[in-house]
C-alpha positions, 0 to 999 in steps of 0.5 A: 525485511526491515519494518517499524510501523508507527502503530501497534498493528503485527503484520501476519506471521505468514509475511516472511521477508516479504513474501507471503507464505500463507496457505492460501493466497493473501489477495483471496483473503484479503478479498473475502474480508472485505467483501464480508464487510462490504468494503472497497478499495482503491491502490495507489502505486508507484514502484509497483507500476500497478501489480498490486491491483493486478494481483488483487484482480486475479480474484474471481469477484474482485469487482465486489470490492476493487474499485479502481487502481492509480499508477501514479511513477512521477512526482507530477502524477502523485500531486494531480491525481493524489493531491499529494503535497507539493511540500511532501514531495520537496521535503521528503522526497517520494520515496517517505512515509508522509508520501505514503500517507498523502498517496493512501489518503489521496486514493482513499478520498479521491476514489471515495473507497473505504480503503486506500493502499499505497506503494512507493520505493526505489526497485532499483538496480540504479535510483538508491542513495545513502538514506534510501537504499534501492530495495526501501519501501513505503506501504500506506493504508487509509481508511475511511471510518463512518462520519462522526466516529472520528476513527478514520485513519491513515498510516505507513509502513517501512520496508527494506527488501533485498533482491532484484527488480523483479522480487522487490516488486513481488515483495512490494505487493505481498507487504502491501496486501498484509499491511491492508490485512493487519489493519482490517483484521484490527477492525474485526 
């Protein structure tokens, strides 16, 4: 795994090459704090194709707190329900940390959540070239801070799995939910 976050935020020590080797079950964890909080949040997911809010939803109560989910694959889905940049999109392509950022933002807002999480690579076999590689991944988080407080913020992630369609995937969701826990737990 290869990740350089722009913040000072350590991701769990249970996240090993990608995978979460926790005793318990981060989305369970993840879960309870922000039900503790009285958080929300919203996903935005493109290589993932929705396995991060079906991973979350497996927890029993979930509702208390996952508002909703956006699989948003193709260039156009990202601007019209993300309202991510065009320029975004034309500049640095979908697979980049200020799409990832726009992603987490949009979902954040557009769901009017307290938290956004966003997911978008390349899964592969095919879709890598030099400078994004199939197996890079960019999380995204946004989080929507009282009014006034001016300590909302958003950030991303960059990740660099290795492994098959399947295990990039898993590895996509695990890293997105303790990329989501890192930042809650810096809130605490």
């Amino acid at each position: 795994m290869d990740a350089d976050a722009p913040t000072d935020r350590d991701l769990p020590d249970a996240l090993v090459d990608g995978r979460w080797t926790g005793e318990d079950p981060i989305e369970a964890i993840v879960g309870e704090l922000l039900r503790e909080r009285e958080d929300t949040l919203a996903t935005a997911e493109s290589l993932t194709g929705g396995l991060i809010g079906s991973t979350i939803t497996d927890v029993p109560g979930s509702s208390d707190y996952f508002d909703r989910g956006f699989v948003t694959y193709a260039y156009d889905a990202k601007r019209q329900e993300l309202a991510v940049p065009r320029e975004a999109l034309d500049a640095h392509g979908a697979v980049s940390r200020p799409v990832a950022e726009a992603m987490a933002r949009g979902t954040r807002d557009r769901a009017d959540t307290t938290w956004g999480l966003a997911a978008t690579g390349i899964a592969g076999p095919g879709g890598g070239r030099d400078g994004k590689p199939v197996g890079l991944v960019y999380v995204g988080v946004a989080y929507a801070a009282e009014w006034g407080t001016e300590e909302s913020f958003v950030e991303a992630v960059r990740f660099r799995f290795d492994g098959d369609r399947t295990a990039v995937k898993r590895k996509s969701v695990d890293s997105a939910l303790a990329v989501l826990l890192a930042a809650i737990r810096e809130l605490r």
